[in-house]
C-alpha positions in Angstrom: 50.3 135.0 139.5 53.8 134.1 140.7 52.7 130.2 140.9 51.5 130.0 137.4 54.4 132.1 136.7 56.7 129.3 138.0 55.0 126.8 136.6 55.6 128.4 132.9 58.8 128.6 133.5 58.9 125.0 135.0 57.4 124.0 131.6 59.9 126.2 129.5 62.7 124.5 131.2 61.5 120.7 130.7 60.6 121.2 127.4 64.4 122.6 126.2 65.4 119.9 128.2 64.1 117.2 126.0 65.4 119.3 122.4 69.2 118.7 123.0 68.9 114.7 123.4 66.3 114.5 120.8 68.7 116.1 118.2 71.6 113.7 119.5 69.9 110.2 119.0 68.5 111.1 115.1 72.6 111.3 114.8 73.7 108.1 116.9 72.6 104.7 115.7 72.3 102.3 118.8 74.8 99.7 117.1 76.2 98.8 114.0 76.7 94.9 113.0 77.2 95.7 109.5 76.4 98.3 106.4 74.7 97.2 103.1 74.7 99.2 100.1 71.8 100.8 99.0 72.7 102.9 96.2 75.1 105.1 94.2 74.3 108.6 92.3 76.8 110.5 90.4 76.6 114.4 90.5 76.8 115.4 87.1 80.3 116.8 86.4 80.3 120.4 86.1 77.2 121.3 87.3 77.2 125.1 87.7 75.2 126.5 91.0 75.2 130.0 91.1 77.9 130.9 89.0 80.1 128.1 91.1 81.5 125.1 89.5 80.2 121.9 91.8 83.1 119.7 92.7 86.1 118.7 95.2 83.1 117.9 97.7 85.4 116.7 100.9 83.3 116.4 103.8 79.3 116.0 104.4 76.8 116.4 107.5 73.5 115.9 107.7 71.0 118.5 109.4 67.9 116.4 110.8 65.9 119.2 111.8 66.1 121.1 108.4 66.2 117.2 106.2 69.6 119.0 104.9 73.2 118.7 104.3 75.8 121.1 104.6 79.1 120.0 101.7 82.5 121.5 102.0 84.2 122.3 98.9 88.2 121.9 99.0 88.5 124.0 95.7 91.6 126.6 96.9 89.4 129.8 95.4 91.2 128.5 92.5 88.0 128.4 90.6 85.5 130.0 92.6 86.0 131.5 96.2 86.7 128.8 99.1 83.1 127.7 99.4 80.5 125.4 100.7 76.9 124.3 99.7 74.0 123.4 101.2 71.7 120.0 99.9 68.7 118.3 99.7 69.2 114.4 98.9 65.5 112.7 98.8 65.4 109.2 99.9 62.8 107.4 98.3 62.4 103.9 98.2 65.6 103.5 99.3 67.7 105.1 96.6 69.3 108.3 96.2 66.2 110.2 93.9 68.8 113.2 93.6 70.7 115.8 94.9 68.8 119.1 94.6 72.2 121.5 95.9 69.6 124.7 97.5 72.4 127.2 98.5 76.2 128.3 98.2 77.9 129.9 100.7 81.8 131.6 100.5 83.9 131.0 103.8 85.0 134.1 105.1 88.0 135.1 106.6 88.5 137.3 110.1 88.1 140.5 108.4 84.9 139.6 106.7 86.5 139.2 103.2 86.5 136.2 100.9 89.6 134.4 100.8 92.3 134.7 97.9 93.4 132.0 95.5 97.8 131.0 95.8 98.6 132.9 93.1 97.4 136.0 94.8 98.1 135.2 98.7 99.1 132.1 98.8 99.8 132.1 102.9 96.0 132.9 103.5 94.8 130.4 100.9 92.6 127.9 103.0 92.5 123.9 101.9 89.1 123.2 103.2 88.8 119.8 104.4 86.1 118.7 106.5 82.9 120.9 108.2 80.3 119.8 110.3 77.0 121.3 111.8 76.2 122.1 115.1 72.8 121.7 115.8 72.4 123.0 119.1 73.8 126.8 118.3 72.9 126.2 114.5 76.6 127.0 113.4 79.5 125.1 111.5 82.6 124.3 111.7 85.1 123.8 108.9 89.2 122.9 109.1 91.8 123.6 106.8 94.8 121.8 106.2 96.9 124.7 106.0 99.9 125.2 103.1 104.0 123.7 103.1 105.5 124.3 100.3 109.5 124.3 100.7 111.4 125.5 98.2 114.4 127.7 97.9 113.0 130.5 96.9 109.5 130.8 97.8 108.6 128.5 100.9 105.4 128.7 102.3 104.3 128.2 105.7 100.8 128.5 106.3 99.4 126.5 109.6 96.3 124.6 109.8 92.9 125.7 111.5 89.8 124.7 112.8 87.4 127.9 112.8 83.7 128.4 114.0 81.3 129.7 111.4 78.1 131.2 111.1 75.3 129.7 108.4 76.2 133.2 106.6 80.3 131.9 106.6 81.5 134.5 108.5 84.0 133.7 111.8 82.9 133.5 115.0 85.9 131.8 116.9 88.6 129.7 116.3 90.6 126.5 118.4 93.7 126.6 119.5 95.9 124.3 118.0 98.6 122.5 119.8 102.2 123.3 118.8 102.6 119.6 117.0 100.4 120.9 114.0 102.5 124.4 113.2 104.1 123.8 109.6 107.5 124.0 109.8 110.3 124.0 107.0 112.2 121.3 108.7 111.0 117.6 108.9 108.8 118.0 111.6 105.4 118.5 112.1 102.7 117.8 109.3 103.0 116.7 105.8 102.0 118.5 103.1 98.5 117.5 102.4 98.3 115.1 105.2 96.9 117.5 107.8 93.4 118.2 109.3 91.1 115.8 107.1 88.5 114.2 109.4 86.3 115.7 112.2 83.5 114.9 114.3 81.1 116.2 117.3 80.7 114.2 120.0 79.4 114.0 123.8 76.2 116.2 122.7 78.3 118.6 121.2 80.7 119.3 124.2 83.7 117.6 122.3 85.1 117.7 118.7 87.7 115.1 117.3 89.7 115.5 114.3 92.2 113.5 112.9 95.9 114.2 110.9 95.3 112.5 107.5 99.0 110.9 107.5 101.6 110.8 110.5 103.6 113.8 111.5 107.1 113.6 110.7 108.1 113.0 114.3 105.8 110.0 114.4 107.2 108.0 111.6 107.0 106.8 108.2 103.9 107.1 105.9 102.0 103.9 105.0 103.4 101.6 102.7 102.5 97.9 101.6 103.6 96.1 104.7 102.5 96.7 108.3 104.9 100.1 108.9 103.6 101.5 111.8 102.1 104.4 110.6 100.5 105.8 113.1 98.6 109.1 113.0 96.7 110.9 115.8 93.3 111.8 116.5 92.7 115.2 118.7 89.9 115.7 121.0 88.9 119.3 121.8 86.8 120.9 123.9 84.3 122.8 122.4 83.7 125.4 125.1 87.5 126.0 125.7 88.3 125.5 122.1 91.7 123.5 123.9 92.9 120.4 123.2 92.3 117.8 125.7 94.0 114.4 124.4 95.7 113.1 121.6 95.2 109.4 120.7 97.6 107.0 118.2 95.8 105.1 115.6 97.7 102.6 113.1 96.8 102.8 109.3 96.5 99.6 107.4 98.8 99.3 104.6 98.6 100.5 101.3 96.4 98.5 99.3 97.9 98.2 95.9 101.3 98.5 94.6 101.7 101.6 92.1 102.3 100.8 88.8 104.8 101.6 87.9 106.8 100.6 90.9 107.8 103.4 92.7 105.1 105.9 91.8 102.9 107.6 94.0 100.7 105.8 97.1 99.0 106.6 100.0 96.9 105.6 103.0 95.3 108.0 105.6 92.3 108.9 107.1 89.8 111.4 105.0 86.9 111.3 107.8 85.7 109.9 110.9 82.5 109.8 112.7 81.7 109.8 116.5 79.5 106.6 117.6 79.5 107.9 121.4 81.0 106.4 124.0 84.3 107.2 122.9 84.4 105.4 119.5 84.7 106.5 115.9 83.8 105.4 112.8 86.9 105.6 111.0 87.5 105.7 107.0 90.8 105.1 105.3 91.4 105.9 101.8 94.2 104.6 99.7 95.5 105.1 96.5 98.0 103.6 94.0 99.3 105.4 91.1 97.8 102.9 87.8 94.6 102.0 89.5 91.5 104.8 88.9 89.7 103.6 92.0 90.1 104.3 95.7 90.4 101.6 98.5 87.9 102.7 100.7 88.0 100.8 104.6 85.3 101.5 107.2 86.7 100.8 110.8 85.4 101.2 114.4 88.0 102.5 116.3 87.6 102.4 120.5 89.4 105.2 122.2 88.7 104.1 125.7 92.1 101.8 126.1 94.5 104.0 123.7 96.7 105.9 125.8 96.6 110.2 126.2 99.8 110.8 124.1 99.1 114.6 124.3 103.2 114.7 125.7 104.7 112.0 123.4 106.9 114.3 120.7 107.6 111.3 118.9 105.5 108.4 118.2 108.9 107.2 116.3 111.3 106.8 119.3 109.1 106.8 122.7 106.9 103.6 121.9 105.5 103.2 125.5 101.4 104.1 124.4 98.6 102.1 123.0 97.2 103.0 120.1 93.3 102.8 119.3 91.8 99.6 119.2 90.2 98.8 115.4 87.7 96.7 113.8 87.1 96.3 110.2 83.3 96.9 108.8 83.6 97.0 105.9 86.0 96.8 102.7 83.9 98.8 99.6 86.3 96.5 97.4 83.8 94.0 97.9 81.4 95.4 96.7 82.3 95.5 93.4 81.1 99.0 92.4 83.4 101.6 91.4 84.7 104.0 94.2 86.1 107.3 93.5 88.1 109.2 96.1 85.7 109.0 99.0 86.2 111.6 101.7 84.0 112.3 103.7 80.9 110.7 105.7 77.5 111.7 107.5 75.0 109.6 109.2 71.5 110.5 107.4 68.0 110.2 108.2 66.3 106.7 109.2 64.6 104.4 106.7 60.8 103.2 106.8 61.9 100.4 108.7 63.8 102.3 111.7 67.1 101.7 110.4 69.8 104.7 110.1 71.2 105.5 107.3 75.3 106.4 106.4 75.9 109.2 103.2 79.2 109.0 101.6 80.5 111.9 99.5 83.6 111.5 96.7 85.4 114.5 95.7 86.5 114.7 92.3 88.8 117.0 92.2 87.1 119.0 89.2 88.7 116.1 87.0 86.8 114.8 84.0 87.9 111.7 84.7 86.9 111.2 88.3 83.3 111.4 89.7 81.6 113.6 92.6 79.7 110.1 94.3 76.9 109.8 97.0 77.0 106.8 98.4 73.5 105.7 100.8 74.1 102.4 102.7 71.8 100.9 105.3 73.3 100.3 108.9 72.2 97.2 109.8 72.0 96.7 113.6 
């Protein structure tokens, strides 16, 4: 009895050996040479789920095991509570066939409640961001840029956070966050709206990266229309100490269009990023220009292994001694000549017939009529 008992056990162990790895490679293409474009859909604006208006979708991930995909909603429980949804997106001869949204589910704060809108609180306001799902303890995690609002009469601090969910959206833990991303009043710290955007698992799940969307204030200038040196940082965290371990530099290309009229509003940052292993990332950058409707959207690879720990560099600015993240363009959606909305966040998805992985875009709208909520599908191409 105790051999065969040993040898169930011997079996139980081998066989949840193999379930981790398995879930990893569905996620991690091999290599990517290029991506080609397989098709577009366009959520319909205004589509009403459950008493929720569907929009401001800013970040997507793909469950492999479930064929589903979890979609953070940066809507400030202006219109409906601070939200997420859940997806179906069926694939079928290589085009989107449609996006079948299956559930909604409010984010939660650490006394169980629903959070409030900015009129009512507007220092516990979250501004959801990015979320992605954890397949081996079937749990998300979500970030939120946080509030700075400086005025003379009613500033408003509210820090950024990075919080472990359950499926249900209640808290189960949170990460500590290192002292450079506390809002401040001064110039220091993170921009408004230029926080915690992007955010990836990686090293089967033992690591998380996420990345500022613009440069802190100590680190220099936001992107303009010639090489600046805007440099932002990507984090890495460990995910069982929920610490930070290393802070990389990564240069933003300039922005791509001048605003019209000249001196209007621009911008360049980083809205996602995607662990390849191996300490790389697929990295997106989004710019804008005031007088042009669509987005520049940039896919890079970025290679962390050279780039220099500047966890203890205050100032990206004035101590210069690092090496930023090495980059390599894949692709420029410009050139594809299809429209391109404000794209923010990406996913890999499930393969295609022919073995090849697929990459899911999602553009957030911003519950404007005159933008669109976008799924793009492209083909990675070995």
């Amino acid at each position: 009895m105790k051999f065969r008992f040993l040898c169930l056990l011997l079996i139980i162990v081998f066989l949840a050996s193999c379930t981790s790895p398995k879930i990893v490679q569905t996620q991690l293409p091999d290599r990517i040479g290029s991506l080609k474009l397989l098709d577009v859909y366009t959520i319909p604006h205004g589509l009403n789920f459950k008493g929720t208006n569907v929009g401001g979708l800013s970040g997507i991930d793909y469950d492999a095991l479930e064929d589903r995909y979890f979609m953070i909603c940066d809507d400030r429980s202006s219109i409906n509570p601070a939200r997420f949804y859940a997806a179906k997106i069926p694939i079928k001869d290589n085009k989107i066939d449609t996006v079948i949204f299956t559930d909604v589910v409010f984010l939660k704060d650490e006394k169980g409640q629903q959070y409030p809108d900015s009129k009512t609180n507007p220092a516990r306001t979250p501004d959801p961001e990015a979320m992605r799902y954890n397949p081996v303890h079937k749990n998300l995690i979500w970030s939120s840029e946080g509030e700075r609002i400086v005025r003379a009469k009613d500033t408003v601090l509210s820090n950024p956070s990075i919080t472990l969910i359950n499926l249900s959206g209640s808290q189960t833990d949170g990460f500590m966050l290192p002292a450079n991303l506390n809002m401040r009043a001064t110039e220091n710290g993170p921009r408004q709206n230029g926080v915690l955007e992007g955010m990836s698992f990686a090293d089967n799940y033992k690591t998380l990266y996420v990345n500022v969307e613009e440069p802190l204030y100590e680190d220099g200038p936001r992107a303009e229309l010639q090489p600046n040196k805007a440099f932002v940082r990507i984090y890495r965290f460990n995910i069982a100490t929920r610490k930070n371990t290393a802070q990389y530099a990564y240069e933003l290309d300039p922005v791509a269009y001048p605003p019209s009229p000249e001196g209007s509003f621009k911008v360049n940052g980083i809205p996602d990023l995607l662990s390849l292993g191996n300490n790389r990332l697929l990295v997106l950058e989004r710019s804008y220009s005031t007088g042009r409707i669509p987005c520049t959207i940039k896919v890079f690879i970025a290679d962390l292994n050279t780039a220099t720990d500047i966890s203890n560099n205050p100032s990206l600015k004035f101590n210069t001694g690092f090496t930023p993240a090495q980059k390599k363009l894949l692709l420029n959606m410009d050139e594809l000549k299809v429209f391109t909305d404000n794209i923010e966040g990406v996913s890999f998805g499930p393969r295609l017939p022919n073995g090849n992985p697929t990459l899911l875009f999602v553009a957030d709208n911003n519950f404007s009529p005159f933008q669109q909520s976008q799924v793009f599908l492209f083909e990675i191409i070995p």
